[in-house]
N, C-alpha and C positions, 0 to 999 in steps of 0.2 A: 137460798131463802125463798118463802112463800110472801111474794107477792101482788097486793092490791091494785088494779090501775082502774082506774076513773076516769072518762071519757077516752075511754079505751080504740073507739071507734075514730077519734079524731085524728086531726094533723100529725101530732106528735104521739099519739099511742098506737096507732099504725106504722110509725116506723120506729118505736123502743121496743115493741114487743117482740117479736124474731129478734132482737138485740140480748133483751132478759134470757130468753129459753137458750139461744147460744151461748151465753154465759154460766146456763145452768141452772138458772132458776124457777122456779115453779110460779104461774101468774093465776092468778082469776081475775077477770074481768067484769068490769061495771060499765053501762051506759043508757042513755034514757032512750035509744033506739036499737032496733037488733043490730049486730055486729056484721061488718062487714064481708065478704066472702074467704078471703084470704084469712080471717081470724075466727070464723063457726065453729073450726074444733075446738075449741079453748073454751076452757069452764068459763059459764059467763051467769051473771046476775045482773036484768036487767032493771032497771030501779031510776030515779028521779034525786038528784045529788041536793037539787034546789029543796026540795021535802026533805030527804035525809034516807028517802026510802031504798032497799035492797043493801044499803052499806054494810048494817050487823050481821047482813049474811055472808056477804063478799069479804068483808074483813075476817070473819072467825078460823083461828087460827093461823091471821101470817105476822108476819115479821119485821112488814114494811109498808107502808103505805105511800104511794104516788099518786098524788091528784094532779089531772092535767084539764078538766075542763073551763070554760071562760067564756065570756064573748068578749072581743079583740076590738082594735083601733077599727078596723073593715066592715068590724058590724055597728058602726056607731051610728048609721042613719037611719038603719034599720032597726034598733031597739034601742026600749025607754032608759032613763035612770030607774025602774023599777025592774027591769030588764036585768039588769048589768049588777042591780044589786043583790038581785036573786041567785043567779048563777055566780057570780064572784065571789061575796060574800057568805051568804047563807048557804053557799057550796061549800064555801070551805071552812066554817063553823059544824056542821053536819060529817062531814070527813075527818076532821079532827077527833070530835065527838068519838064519833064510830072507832078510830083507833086506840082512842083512851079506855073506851069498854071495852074493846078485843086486847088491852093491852100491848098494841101495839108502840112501841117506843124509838123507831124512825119514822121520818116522812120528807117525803121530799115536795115541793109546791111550786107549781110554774107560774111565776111572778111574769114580770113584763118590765124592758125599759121605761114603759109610761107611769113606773111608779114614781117617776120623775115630776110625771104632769099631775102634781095630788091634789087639781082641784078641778080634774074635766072628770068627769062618771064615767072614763074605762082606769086611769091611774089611781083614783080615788079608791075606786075598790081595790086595785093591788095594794095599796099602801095597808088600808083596812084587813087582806088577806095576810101580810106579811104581821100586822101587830096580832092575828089570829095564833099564827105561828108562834110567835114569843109569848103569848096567854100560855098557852099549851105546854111550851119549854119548861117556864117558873112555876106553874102551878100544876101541870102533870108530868112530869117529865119526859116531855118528846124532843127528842133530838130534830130536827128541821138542814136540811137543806132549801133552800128560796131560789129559782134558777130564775134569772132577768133576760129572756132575750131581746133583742133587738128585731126590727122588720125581717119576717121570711115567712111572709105569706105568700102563697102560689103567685106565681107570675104568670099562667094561662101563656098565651102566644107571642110576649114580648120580651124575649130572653136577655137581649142585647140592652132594655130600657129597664124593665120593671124584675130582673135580675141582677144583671153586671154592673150598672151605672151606680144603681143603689148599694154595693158595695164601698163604694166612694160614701158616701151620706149616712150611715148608719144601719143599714144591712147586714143581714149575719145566714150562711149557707145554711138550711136545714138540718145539713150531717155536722157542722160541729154543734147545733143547739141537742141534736140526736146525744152527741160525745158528751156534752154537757151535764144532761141529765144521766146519763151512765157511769160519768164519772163521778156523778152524788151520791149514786145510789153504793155503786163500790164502796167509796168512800165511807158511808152510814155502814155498811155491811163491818169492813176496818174498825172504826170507831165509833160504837154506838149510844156514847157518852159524853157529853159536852156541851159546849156552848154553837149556838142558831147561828148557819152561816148564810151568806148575800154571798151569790156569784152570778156575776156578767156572763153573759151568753152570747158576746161581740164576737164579732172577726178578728183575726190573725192582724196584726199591727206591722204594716210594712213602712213606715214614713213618721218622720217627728210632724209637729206642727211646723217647724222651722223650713221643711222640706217643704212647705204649702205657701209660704210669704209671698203676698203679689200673684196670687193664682187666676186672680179673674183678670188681669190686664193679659194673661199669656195663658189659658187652658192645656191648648194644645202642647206648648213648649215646655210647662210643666209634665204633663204628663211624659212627654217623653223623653225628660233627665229622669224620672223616677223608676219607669218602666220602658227601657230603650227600645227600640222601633215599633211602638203600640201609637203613637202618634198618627200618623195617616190611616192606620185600621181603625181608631174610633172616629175619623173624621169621615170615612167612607160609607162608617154605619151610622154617623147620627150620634153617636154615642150622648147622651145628654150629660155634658162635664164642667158646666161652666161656672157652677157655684162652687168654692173653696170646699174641697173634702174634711170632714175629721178625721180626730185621732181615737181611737174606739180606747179605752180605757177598761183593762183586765180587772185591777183591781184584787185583792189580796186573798179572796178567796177559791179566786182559779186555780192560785199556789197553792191553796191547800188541798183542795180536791185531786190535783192534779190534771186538773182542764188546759189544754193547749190546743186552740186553733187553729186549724192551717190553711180556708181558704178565703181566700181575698181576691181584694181588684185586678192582683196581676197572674191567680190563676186563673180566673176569667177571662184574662188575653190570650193566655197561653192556650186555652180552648177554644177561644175564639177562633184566634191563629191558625190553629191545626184544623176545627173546620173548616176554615175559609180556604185551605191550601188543597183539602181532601174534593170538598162538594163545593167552593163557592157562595155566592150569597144564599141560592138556592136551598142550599146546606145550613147556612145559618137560621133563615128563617124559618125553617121545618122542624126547628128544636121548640120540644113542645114541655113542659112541668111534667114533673111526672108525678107529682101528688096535689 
């Protein structure tokens, strides 16, 4: 298929894109800044998503459309609700748009957990982006994928806190939000008729909530009937674990897609573990984000 990605330059279109052309796809790119190094070969149309501007040229003739721009939970202090409703909203009204003219009849849209929160001004606009999507379904026929992830925003130098811990709390790796949206896009490629799906973009589910009862009278202890000898390695490092973990909740569309997650809190022991065995703390603390 050909195509579309829309903040192509970001978090997650930085690492879908070498995912598409592996797979075989033909992309053009969109973003309202030039493209990063690693993606300059790649047909690009640089344009303003919040205007609507470069889209009818970037859309003409593909197949698919992927809009992934936003501002996130992280930029909430730094920008207005007129911020947030520009780029969220009026982004993704203008992309839609754009597909309906190029006859485009998949899309996929990277929604957010926070469409939970539908009354602070970053969930509000997902909520408003996802009825976008359902406009679009009934009234022009776009098929939609809605991908929700969870927290995985760069974690900078605190691997063990603002990585691992947060696995516990609602946290989701990168690479399955990466899997997430490739298994939409497969999926729209398969079936490109039907009804608008909602998929979670959580972590791999290793524990009921049953496995969590009384967690905060015994962290440690918990943690290590759940994930056997990881007990003394997060107490070494600090690990931050003493509020009761959830249960991250798939949810019915993952099955359809076919989205399965695989990493979680206890493969980030299991990392942990190996470098602590290889380099020591040393080694631990030297693991740096790579995006």
């Amino acid at each position: 298929m050909r195509i579309v990605v829309t903040g192509a330059g970001g978090n997650v279109g930085k690492g879908i894109v070498p995912r598409l052309l592996a797979a075989g796809h033909e992309v053009v790119l969109h973003d309202v800044t030039p493209l990063p190094p690693e993606l300059k070969h790649l047909p690009f149309v640089q344009g303003d998503v919040q205007a609507g501007v470069g889209l009818d040229r970037a859309a003409a003739g593909a197949d698919l459309f992927l809009h992934l721009p936003a501002w996130h939970g992280i930029h909430w202090n730094q920008r207005t609700e007129t911020d947030f409703w520009r780029l969220n909203v009026d982004g993704a009204f203008y992309a839609l748009q754009s597909a309906k003219e190029a006859g485009i009849r998949r899309f996929v849209f990277l929604s957010s957990q926070a469409w939970h929160g539908q009354y602070d001004k970053y969930g509000f606009t997902k909520r408003v982006g996802e009825e976008l999507c359902e406009y679009h379904r009934r009234n022009h026929g776009i098929r939609y994928v809605a991908v929700r992830p969870a927290d995985f925003t760069p974690w900078g130098d605190d691997w063990t806190g603002r990585y691992g811990a947060r696995l516990l709390y609602g946290g989701v790796d990168r690479e399955d939000v990466l899997d997430c949206v490739q298994a939409s896009v497969d999926f729209l490629e398969r079936e490109p008729e039907g009804e608008g799906l909602v998929v979670n973009a959580v972590r791999a589910s290793t524990f009921d909530s049953e496995a969590t009862e009384g967690w905060e009278e015994d962290p440690q202890g918990h943690l290590e009937r759940i994930f056997p000898g990881s007990g003394e390695l997060a107490a070494r490092y600090g690990l931050p674990i003493d509020r009761r973990p959830g249960v991250p909740d798939l949810g019915e569309g993952a099955q359809v897609i076919g989205y399965r997650p695989s990493r979680h809190f206890g493969t980030f022991l299991k990392e942990l573990r190996q470098l602590d065995l290889e380099g020591g703390e040393a080694a631990v603390r030297a693991k740096r984000c790579e995006y």
